[in-house]
KEKOLMAR-839019 format. One record per residue (C-alpha): residue in three letters; x, y, z. Coordinates in Angstrom, 1 decimal, always signed. Last residue first. Layout:
+---------+--------+--------+--------+
: residuo :      X :      Y :      Z :
+---------+--------+--------+--------+
:     ALA :      X :      Y :      Z :
...
+---------+--------+--------+--------+
***
This chain:
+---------+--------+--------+--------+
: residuo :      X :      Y :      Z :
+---------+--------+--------+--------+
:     UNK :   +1.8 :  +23.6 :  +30.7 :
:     UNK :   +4.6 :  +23.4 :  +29.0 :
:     UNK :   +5.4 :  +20.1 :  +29.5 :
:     UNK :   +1.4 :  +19.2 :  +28.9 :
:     UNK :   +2.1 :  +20.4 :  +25.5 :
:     UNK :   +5.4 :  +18.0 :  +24.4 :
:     UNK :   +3.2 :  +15.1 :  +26.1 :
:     UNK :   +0.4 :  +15.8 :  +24.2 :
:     UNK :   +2.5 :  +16.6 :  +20.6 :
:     UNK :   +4.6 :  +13.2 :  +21.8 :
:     UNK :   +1.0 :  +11.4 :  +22.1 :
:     UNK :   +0.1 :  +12.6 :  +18.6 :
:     UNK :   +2.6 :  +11.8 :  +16.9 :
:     UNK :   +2.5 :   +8.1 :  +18.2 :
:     UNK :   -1.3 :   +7.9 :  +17.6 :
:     UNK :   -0.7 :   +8.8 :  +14.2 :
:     UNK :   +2.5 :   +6.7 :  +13.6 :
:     UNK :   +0.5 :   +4.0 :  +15.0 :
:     UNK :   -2.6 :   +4.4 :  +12.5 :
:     UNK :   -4.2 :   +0.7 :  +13.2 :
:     UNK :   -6.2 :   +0.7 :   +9.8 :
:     UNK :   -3.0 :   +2.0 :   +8.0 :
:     UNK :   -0.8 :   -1.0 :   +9.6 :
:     UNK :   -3.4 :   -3.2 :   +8.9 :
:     UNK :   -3.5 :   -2.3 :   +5.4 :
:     UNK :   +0.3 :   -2.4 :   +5.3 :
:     UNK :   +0.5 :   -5.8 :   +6.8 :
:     UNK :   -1.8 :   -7.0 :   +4.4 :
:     UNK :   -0.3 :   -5.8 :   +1.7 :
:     UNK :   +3.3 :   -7.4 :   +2.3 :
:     UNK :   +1.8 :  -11.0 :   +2.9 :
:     UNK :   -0.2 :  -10.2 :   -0.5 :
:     UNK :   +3.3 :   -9.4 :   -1.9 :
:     UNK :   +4.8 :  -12.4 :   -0.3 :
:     UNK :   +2.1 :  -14.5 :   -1.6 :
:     UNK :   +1.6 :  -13.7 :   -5.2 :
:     UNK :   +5.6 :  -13.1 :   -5.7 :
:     UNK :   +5.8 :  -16.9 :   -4.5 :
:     UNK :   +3.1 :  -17.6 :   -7.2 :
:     UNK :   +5.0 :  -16.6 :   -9.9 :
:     UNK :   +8.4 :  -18.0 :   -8.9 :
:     UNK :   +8.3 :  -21.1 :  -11.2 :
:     UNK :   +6.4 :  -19.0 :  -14.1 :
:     UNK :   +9.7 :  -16.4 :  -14.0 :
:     UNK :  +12.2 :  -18.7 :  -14.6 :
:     UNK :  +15.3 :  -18.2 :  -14.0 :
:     UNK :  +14.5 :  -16.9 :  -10.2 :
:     UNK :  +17.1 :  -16.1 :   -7.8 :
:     UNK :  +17.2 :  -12.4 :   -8.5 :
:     UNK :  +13.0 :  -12.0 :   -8.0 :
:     UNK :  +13.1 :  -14.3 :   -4.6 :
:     UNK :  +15.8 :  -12.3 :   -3.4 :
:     UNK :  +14.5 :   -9.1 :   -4.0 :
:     UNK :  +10.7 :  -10.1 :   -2.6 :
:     UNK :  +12.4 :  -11.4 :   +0.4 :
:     UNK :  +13.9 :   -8.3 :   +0.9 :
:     UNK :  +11.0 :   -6.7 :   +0.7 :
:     UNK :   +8.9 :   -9.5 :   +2.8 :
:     UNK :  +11.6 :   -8.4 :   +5.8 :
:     UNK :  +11.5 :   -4.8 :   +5.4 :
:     UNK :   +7.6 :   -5.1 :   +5.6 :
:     UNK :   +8.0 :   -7.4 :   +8.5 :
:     UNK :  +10.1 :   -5.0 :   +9.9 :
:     UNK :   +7.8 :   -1.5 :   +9.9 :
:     UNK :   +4.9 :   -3.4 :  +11.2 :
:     UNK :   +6.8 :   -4.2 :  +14.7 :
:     UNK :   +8.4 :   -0.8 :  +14.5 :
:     UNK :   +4.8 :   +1.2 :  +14.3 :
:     UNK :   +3.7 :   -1.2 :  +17.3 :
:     UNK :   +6.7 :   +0.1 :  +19.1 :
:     UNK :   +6.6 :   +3.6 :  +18.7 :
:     UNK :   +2.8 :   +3.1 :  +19.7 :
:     UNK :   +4.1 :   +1.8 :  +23.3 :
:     UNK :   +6.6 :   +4.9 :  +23.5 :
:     UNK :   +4.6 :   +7.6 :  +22.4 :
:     UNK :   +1.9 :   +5.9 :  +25.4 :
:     UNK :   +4.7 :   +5.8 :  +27.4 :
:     UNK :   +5.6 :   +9.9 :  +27.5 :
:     UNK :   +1.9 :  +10.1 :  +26.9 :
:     UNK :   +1.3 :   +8.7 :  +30.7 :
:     UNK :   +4.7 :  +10.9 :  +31.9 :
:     UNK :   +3.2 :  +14.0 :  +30.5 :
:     UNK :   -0.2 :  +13.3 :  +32.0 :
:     UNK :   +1.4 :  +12.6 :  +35.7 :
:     UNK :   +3.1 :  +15.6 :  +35.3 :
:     UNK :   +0.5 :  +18.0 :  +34.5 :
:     UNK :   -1.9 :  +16.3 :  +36.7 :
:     UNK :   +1.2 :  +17.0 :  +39.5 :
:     UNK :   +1.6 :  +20.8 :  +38.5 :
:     UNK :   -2.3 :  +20.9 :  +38.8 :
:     UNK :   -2.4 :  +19.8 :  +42.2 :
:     UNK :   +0.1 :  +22.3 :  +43.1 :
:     UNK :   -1.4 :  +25.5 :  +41.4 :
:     UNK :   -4.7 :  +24.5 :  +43.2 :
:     UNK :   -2.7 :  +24.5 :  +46.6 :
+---------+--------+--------+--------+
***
């Protein structure tokens, strides 16, 4: 009866960090394209430019636009939390 029980936890967990992977994958994808997006904008606005005073402070912005979504990207760790949710899933498997 205790084996049963604990096949059920065991389930129950690997489902729960089944969707927790899932949920951080997501928040690690919703910083990942803003990043793409104010790199490419980065490329564009440096090609465009002829002179390099006019697009000075459009640099200044989408780079600090780019920095802070990496800092709060490193402050929120979702690749961390991510990896380690498919490690506790993968582990209550074999359990």
């Amino acid at each position: 009866m205790n084996k049963d029980k604990l096949l059920d936890k065991c389930e129950a967990m690997t489902f729960l960090c089944t969707k927790a992977c899932t949920h951080w994958n997501m928040v690690k994808f919703c910083f990942n394209i803003p990043l793409v997006l104010t790199s490419s904008a980065m490329c564009i606005i440096n090609s465009i430019s002829e002179d390099a005073n006019r697009m000075k402070i459009p640099n200044i912005v989408v780079n600090a636009i780019s920095v802070s979504i990496m800092s709060l990207n490193n402050s929120v760790k979702a690749s961390e939390k991510s990896e380690c949710f498919k490690r506790l899933s993968q582990q209550f498997m074999i359990l």
